[in-house]
Steps between C-alpha positions, in 0.01 A plus 500: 500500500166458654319185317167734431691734362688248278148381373432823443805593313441181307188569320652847407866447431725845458163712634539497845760598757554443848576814704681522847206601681344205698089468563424567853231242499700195331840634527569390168687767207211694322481516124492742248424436105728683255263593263238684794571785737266394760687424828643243644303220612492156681382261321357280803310787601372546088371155498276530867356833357391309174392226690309692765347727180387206360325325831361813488356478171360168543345639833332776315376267207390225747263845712346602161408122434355460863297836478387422146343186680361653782451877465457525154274275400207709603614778219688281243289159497092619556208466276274773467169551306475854576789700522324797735537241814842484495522845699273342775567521853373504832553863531292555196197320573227665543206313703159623375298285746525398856578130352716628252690661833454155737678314167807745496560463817464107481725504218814724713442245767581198249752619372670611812467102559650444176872688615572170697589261174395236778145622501314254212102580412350597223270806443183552293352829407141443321222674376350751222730643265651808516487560930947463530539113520809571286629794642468358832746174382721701360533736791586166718752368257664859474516535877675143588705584209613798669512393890529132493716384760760337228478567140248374342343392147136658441299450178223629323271308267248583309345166471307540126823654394752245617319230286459667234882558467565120580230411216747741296783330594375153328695610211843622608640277756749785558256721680544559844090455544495169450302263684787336716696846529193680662405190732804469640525953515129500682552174683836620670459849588457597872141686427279499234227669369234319242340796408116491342489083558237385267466740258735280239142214531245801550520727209232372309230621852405130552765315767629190294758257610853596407715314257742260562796690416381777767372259753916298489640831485313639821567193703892483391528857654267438835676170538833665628319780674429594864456900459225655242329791470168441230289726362177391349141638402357183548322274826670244645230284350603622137834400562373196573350455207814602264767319674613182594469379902850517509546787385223675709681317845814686426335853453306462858848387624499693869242696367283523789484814629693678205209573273436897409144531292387820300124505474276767350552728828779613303483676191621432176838682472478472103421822330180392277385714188127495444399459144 
């Protein structure tokens, strides 16, 4: 008797049989169990199947973790103050000014250069509110998310948002918007858009300096990163006047160059009600 098949016999004494049909593969007796009326089978060739099943399973589990880091981020992990972007793309922006046209063309060309992983600079899109500074980052996050030469993670952040979840979080540890979880979220992903920078130290209409808490969480993320895509209403200047040096030398990281500005040659894209 074959030593597998003794095992086998072993763990299920009086249930299974040996027949005088040998395995073609392992030309060892197949089995049959007394109390089934499948067929006979080897039980050599049993234990590969269950072990190649299961590689497979752990293959399968170990793609869905690598696209939920990569792929899925964009859908899964982003912040959004206003729901209606989300739809945003480059195919449905619609340039009302000869700028507005220059800037969505600037915009396909960066993020052409962001396919290549390899390619590290950061973007900023500036100007009045309301002209597609938004619409434009997201379009360049959804299209490396979609064409990027490997896999890779894209994020978007509503800036005023994201701290006011972390300032949330100060209560329940267990959040996943917690000051260390989202550092190490925007610091490591492979682009990044700050969306609306400024407007968490400019709601009251006079530019103040931002807090502490803001100012260590901003330079934790920009610390680790080489790619960024910001979007802010405010001058260069003003950001200069909100944010620590630091922090100010790793948003004009590579930034020569990469700088798209909305100015009032392009029209508000807000509906306004008169009152």
């Amino acid at each position: 008797m074959v030593e597998l098949n003794s095992d086998f016999q072993a763990m299920l004494p009086g249930k299974v049989k040996e027949t005088d049909e040998l395995c073609p593969i392992h030309h060892i007796p197949l089995v049959e169990m007394s109390w089934s009326n499948a067929k006979p089978f080897c039980v050599k060739c049993r234990q590969h199947q269950m072990e190649q099943e299961e590689r497979e399973k752990v293959e399968q589990l170990q793609k869905k973790l690598y696209w939920r880091r990569t792929k899925q981020v964009l859908t899964k992990d982003s912040i959004f103050s206003d729901p209606d972007l989300k739809p945003a793309t480059f195919a449905n922006f619609k340039p009302s000014s000869p700028e507005s046209e220059k800037n969505l063309k600037l915009a396909r060309h960066w993020a052409g250069e962001y396919l290549n992983p390899d390619n590290a600079f950061n973007v900023i899109l500036t100007g009045l509110p309301g002209r597609g500074k938004s619409h434009l980052a997201l379009s360049m996050l959804k299209a490396v998310n979609d064409n990027g030469q490997r896999p890779m993670s894209c994020l978007f952040v509503s800036v005023n948002d994201l701290f006011r979840l972390i300032r949330d979080s100060f209560n329940f540890p267990d959040s996943r918007y917690t000051e260390e979880n989202m550092v190490n979220l925007l610091g490591n992903v492979d682009l990044l858009v700050l969306d609306d920078l400024g407007s968490e130290a400019s709601f009251k209409r006079a530019t103040s300096e931002a807090s502490e808490f803001v100012q260590r969480t901003l330079f934790g993320i920009l610390d680790q990163r080489q790619r960024t895509i910001i979007t802010t209403n405010l001058t260069s200047k003003q950001l200069a006047a909100i944010y620590n040096p630091k922090i100010i030398s790793r948003l004009e990281k590579n930034i020569r160059g990469h700088i798209i500005s909305f100015t009032a040659a392009t029209p508000d894209s807000r509906e306004r009600i008169e009152f």
